[in-house]
Each structure stands twice: as C-alpha cells, then as structure tokens.
C-alpha positions in Angstrom: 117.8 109.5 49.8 120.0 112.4 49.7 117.9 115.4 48.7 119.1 118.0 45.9 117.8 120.7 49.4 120.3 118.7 51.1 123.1 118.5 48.7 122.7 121.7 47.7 123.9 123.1 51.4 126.1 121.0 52.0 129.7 123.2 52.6 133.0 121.4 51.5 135.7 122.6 52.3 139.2 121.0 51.1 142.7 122.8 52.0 146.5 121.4 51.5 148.3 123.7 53.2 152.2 123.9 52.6 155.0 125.5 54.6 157.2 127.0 52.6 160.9 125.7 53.7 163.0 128.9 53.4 166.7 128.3 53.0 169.1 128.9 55.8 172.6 128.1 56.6 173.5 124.6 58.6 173.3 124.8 62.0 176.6 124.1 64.3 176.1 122.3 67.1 179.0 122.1 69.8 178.0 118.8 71.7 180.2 118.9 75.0 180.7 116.1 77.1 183.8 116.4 79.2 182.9 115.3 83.3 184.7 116.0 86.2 182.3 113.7 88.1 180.3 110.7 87.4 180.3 109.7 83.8 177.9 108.0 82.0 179.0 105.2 79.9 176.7 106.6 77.1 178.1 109.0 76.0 179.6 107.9 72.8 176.0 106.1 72.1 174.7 109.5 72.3 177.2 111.7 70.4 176.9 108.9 67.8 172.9 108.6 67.4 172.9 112.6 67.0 175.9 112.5 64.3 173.9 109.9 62.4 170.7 112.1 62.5 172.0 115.6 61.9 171.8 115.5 57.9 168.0 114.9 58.3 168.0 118.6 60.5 170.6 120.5 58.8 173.0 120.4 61.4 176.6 120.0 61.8 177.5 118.4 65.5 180.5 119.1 66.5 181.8 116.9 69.7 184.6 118.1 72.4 185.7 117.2 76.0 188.8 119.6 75.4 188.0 122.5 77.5 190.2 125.0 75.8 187.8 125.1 73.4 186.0 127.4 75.5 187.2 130.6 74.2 185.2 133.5 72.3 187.2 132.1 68.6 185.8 128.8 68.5 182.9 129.3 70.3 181.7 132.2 68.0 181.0 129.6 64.8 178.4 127.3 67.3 174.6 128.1 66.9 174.0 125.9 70.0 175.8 124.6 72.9 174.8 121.0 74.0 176.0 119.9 76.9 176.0 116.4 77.5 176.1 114.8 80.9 178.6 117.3 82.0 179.4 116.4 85.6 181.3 118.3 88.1 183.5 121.4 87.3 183.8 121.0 83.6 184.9 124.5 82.8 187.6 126.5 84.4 187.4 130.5 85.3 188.5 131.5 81.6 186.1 129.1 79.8 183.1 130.4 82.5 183.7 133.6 80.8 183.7 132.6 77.5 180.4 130.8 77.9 179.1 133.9 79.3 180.3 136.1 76.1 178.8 133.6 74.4 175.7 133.7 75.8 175.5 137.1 75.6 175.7 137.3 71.8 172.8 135.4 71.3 173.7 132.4 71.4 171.6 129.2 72.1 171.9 126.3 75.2 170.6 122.7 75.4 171.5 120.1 77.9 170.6 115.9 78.5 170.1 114.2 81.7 173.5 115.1 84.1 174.4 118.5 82.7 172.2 119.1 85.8 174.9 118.1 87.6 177.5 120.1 86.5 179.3 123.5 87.3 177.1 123.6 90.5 178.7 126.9 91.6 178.1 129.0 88.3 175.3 131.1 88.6 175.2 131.9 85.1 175.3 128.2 84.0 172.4 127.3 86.6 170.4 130.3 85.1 171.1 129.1 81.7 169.7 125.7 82.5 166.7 126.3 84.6 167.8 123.9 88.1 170.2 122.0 89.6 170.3 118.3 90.7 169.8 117.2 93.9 169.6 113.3 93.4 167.9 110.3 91.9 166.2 107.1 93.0 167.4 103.6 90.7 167.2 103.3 87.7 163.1 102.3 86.9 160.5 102.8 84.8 157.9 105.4 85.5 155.7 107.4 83.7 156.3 110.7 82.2 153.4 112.9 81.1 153.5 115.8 78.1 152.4 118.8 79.6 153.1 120.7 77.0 151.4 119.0 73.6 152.2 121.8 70.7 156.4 122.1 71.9 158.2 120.2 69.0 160.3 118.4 71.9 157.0 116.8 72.9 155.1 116.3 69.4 154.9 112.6 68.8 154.8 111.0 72.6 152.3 109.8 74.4 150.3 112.1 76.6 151.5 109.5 79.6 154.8 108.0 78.6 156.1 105.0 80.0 160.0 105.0 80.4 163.1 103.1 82.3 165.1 106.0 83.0 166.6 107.5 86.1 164.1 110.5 87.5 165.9 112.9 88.6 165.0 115.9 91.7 166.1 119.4 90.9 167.1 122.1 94.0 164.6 124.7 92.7 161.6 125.0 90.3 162.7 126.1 87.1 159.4 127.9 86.7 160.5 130.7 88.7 162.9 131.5 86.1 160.4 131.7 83.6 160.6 128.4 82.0 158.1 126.2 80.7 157.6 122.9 81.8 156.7 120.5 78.4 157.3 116.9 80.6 156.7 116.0 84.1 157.0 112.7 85.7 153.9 111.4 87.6 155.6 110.9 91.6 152.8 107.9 91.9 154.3 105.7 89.1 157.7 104.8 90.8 159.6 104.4 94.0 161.3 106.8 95.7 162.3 106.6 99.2 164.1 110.6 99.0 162.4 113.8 100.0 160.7 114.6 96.1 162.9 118.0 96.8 160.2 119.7 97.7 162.0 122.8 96.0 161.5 121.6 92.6 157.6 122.6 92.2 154.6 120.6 90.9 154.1 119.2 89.1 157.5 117.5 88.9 159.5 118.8 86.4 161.6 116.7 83.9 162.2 118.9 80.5 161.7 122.9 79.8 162.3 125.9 77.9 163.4 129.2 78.2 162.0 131.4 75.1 164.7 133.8 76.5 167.5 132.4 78.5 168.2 133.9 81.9 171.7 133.5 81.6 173.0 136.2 79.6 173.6 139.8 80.3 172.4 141.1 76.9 170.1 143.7 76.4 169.4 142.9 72.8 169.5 139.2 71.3 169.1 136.7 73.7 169.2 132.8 72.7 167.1 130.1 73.8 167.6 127.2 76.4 166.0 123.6 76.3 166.9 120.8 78.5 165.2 117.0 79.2 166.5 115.0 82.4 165.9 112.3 80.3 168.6 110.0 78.9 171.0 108.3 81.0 171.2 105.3 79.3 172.6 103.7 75.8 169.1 101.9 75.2 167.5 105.7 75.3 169.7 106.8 72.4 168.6 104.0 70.3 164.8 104.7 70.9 163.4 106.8 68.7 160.5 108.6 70.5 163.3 109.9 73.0 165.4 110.7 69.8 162.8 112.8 68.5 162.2 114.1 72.2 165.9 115.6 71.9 165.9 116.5 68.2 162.3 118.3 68.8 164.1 120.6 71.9 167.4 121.2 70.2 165.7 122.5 66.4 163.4 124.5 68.4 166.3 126.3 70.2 167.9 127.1 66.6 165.2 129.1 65.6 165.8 131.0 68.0 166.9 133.5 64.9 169.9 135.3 67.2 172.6 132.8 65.2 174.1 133.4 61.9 172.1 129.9 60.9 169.0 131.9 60.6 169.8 135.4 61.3 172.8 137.0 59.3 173.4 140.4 61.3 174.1 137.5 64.6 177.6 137.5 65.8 177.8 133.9 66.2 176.7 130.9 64.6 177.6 129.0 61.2 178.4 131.1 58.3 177.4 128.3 55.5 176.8 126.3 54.1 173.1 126.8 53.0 170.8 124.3 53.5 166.5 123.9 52.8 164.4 121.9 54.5 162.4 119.8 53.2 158.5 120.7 53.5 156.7 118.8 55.5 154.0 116.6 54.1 150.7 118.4 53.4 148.1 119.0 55.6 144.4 117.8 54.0 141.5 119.1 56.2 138.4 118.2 55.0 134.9 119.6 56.3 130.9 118.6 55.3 128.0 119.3 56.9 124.4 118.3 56.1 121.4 120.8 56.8 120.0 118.3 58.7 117.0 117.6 55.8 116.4 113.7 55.9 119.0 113.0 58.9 121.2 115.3 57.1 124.9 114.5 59.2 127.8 116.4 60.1 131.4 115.3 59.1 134.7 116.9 60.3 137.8 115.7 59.7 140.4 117.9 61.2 143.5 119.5 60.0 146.4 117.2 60.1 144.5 113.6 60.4 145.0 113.5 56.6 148.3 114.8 55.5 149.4 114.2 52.8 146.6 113.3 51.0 146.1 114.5 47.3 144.2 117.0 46.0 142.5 113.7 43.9 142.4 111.3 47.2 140.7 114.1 49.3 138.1 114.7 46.7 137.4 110.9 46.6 137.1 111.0 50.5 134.8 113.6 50.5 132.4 112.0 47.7 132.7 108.9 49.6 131.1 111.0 52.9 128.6 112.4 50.9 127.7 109.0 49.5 127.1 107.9 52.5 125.2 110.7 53.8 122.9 110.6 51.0 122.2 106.3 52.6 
C-alpha cells in the first residue's frame, strides 16, 4: 500500500513553460542563384519549397540571378543573403564590394550545397562561408551524424542520418575560422576513391556556423553565417527533415539582431511589416519521487517529453504515477 509517510513526501513538481513570441518585423531573404559554372537542375525545386514555407517563419524570400542587384540600394532592405548553388564567378568587382558593405553593416549569410563552389578567388566570400570545395564522389547515400544536437539546424534529425546526397570535400577546415561544426558525415559509410582533402579537419565537416562572420570588416555589428553541403538534388527539397535542416540554419542566422527584422537602430534589413510568432507548444515537465518507504519509486519525466500537455492532463498523469506507486 502506499503509506500517508510516503505520500506525504512525495515532491510534485508540474511546470508549462511558455515563450513569449515578441513581435518583429518580416524578415527578407535575398535567395541568389545565378551560376557561372555547373548548375544544378534544382534550383527552382528549391526556390519554390522555401517560397511555399516562408509564411510559417515570417519571412519574405526574395529570388534573383540578376547580378546588378548587387549594389548597397537593394541590398540594404535583405536581412539575409542566401546563396544557392552559386557556381563560378557569380559576382563581378562592383557587386564583390557591395557584398562586402553589406556585410559590414550587419548583415547576415547562408549558403546550400555548391555556393562552395563559387567565387573561389574572393577572400571575403570564402571567409564569409567557412571553406571552399575541392570535389565530390557520386551521388550516394551515406550517413551524416549531428554533432551539434541543441543548433535549431539540427533539432529534429537523427543523431546518424542516412541520406542520398553528394558529400562534398572542402580545401580547409572551417574550424579554424571559428566555426562550429553541427553535421559531419561518417567517411566509413560511402565510397570515395579521392584523397578525403585532408585539409578539411575531422571529423568531416558538412554544415556550420559562424556566431560572428569572418567576413566583414566591422568593428561593431557583425551578422551571422550558416551553411549545409547538403542539397543537391530536387528529391532533398521535398523532404522535410532536410527542409527543416535549412529552415533551422537560416532562422537562427536572423536572430542574429544586427537587421532591422529584429533590431531597429540596424542599417539594413526589412523595415515592416510586423509580424509574431506563434508560441510554441508548452513545455509539461513532470517530477515525483518516493522516500523510498515500502518500495517507494522515483519518476522523472523530463522537460519537453510532454509538451503540450494541459495543466488538467498533467495532473491526471501525475495521479496516475502515484497510483501506481502506491501498487
């Protein structure tokens, strides 16, 4: 029987926690996508699958291959830059510098798959990125592992994540720069008959952050860079763990708060409209423990395994556990 002793220690402890969602204006993402090399036939899957998503993030994509666009005006209303499988020399001398000005006003970098592959001889955009491409094997599965569990561009996968993808080799380690490595690709899972560019550190990288780019020149606010080396084909733009891979990176580098979309003394960034998340679903953690008295037990169930449970529902759950410590 469950002993009044018994009963009478037993701690419960029952918290919803609730993040507040505090307004901010809609974020606007410039999605580039021009190539001056190889280009990847998924391109419009991609631009596409983010369009459709971007009401459920409060963002506003914007897409362009035009490279004019590339001047201090138009780039000044972007919170982000996205650069999508930009191959080869997709900027000229007077658009470098405007991505530089850019950068240096706080603004915020992300980049999918080839963008690796692109303006090889910019230091500021290989900075800004983290490494280079060197080269690929074919096109395979393998499997990629989180290194990195708490980063919201890694929330949701499995801790070894099997995907047909094409794993690309960088020229350096992107750790060197600072970054953090959130995904790696275990080297034992696939074929690959190249070198492993040794360059590129271990373990292998395959998506990373920069809190604080290394691409700018600023001395005051100083955006924030994501990139995955994931993506290269249509079928990954329709999955959505990869979808929420990419969506996890690119909201973490808007709150960055150097862009108008969260911070309004920025000099670049969206001016409006507002826009509120919505809060996430609660967060029920429940807690009971037994003195011990009569094979008194211990339960813990930890923040998060219940979300979104009701004040009512976790009461009944915690009854239920004490009914059955009292068997």
């Amino acid at each position: 029987m469950f002993s009044f002793p018994t009963f009478a220690t037993a701690v419960a402890v029952l918290t919803v926690l609730h993040r507040s969602a505090d307004a901010r204006n809609v974020s606007n993402v410039l999605i580039y996508s021009a190539t001056a090399g190889f280009r990847h036939d998924s391109i419009p899957t991609a631009v596409q699958a983010m369009s459709d998503r971007a009401a459920n993030y409060g963002i506003n994509f914007v897409n362009t291959e035009d490279r004019t666009r590339f001047n201090d005006e138009y780039l000044s209303q972007f919170d982000a830059l996205f650069f999508l499988h930009t191959t080869g020399d997709v900027l000229d001398r007077a658009g470098e510098a405007a991505f530089q000005r850019y950068l240096d006003n706080g603004g915020n970098f992300v980049a999918a798959h080839a963008a690796a592959n692109g303006l090889p001889e910019s230091v500021t955009f290989s900075r800004t990125l983290g490494a280079q491409f060197t080269y690929h094997p074919q096109f395979q599965n393998a499997t990629y592992v989180v290194e990195r569990a708490d980063h919201p561009s890694t929330v949701g996968l499995p801790a070894r994540w099997r995907v047909a993808d094409e794993v690309y080799n960088y020229g350096s380690d992107p750790r060197e720069l600072g970054a953090v490595v959130v995904l790696s690709v275990d080297e034992t899972t696939y074929e690959d008959d190249g070198d492993h560019s040794p360059w590129q550190g271990d373990p292998h990288p395959i998506a990373w952050y920069q809190e604080h780019l290394k691409g700018t020149n600023s001395t005051g606010l100083v955006g924030r860079s994501w990139y995955t080396g994931l993506g290269h084909s249509n079928a990954s733009w329709h999955d959505d763990l990869f979808m929420g891979h990419v969506f996890g990176g690119l909201t973490w580098a808007l709150d960055s708060n150097t862009t108008r979309a969260t911070n309004p003394s920025a000099t670049v960034g969206s001016l409006g409209p507002s826009y509120t998340p919505p809060p996430p679903a609660p967060t029920t953690s429940i807690h009971v423990e037994g003195d011990g008295v009569n094979g008194g037990s211990s339960y813990r169930l930890e923040s998060g395994i219940f979300g979104g449970l009701s004040l009512v529902g976790s009461a009944v759950l915690l009854s239920s556990l004490w009914v059955l410590q009292a068997l």
